[in-house]
C-alpha positions as CSV (number, residue, x, y, z in Angstrom):
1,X,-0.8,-12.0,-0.1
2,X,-2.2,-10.8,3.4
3,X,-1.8,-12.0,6.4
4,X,-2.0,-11.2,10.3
5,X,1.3,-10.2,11.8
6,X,1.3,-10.3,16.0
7,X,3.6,-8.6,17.7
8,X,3.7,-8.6,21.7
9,X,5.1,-5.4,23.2
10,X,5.4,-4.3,26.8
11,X,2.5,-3.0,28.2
12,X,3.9,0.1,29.6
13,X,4.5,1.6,26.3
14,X,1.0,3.7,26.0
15,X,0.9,2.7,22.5
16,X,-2.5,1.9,20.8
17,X,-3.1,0.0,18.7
18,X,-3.9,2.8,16.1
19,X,-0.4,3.9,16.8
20,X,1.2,0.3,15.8
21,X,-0.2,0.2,12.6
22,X,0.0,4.1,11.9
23,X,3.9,3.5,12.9
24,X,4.0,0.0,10.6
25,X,2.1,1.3,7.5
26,X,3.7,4.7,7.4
27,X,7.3,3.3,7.4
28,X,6.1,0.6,4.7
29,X,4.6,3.9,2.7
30,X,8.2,5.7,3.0
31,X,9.9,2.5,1.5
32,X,7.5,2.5,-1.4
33,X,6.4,-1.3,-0.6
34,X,2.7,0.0,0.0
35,X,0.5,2.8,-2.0
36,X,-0.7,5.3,0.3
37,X,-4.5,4.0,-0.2
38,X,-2.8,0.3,0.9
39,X,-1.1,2.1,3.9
40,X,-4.6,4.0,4.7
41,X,-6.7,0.8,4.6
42,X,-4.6,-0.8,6.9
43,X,-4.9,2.0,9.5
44,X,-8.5,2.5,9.1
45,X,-8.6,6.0,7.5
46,X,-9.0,7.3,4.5
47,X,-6.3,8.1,1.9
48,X,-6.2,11.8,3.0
49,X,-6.7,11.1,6.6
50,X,-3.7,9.1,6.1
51,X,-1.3,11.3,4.0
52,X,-2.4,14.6,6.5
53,X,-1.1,12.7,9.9
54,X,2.2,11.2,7.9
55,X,4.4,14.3,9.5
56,X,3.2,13.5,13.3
57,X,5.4,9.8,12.0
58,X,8.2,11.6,10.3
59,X,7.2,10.5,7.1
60,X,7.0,12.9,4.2
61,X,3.7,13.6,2.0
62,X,5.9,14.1,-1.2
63,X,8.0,10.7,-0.7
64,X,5.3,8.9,-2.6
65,X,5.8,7.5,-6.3
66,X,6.1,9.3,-9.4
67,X,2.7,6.7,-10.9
68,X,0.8,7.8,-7.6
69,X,1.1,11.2,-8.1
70,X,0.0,11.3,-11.9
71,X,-3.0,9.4,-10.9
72,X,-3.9,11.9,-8.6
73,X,-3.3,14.4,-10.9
74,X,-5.5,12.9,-13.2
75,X,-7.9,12.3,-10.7
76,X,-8.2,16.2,-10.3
């Protein structure tokens, strides 16, 4: 199921928009409820776009799921 989410937040912040749903879809990525291709497409970027600006969020590259990675693996 998708669906839009709005969320109103004080305009003093100096966050973009970009950041909002970097900062959503990376914390959804470290609780395993997205893939990280799910996570990128939300974002905008590409899967490895994605994974490479994870540590700017706090969010670890390796914390992804043991399937994930053997598909990647494969995908080599």
């Amino acid at each position: 199921m998708n669906g839009v989410v709005e969320v109103k937040l004080p305009t003093d912040l100096g966050i973009s928009d970009f950041e909002v749903k970097m900062i959503v879809a990376s914390k959804l990525f470290e609780q395993g409820k997205l893939l990280s291709v799910q996570a990128a497409e939300i974002v905008g970027l590409s899967k490895r776009a994605f994974l490479e600006l994870l540590g700017k969020y706090g969010v670890s590259v390796f914390g992804y799921r043991a399937e994930e990675l053997e598909k990647d693996l494969k995908n080599l």
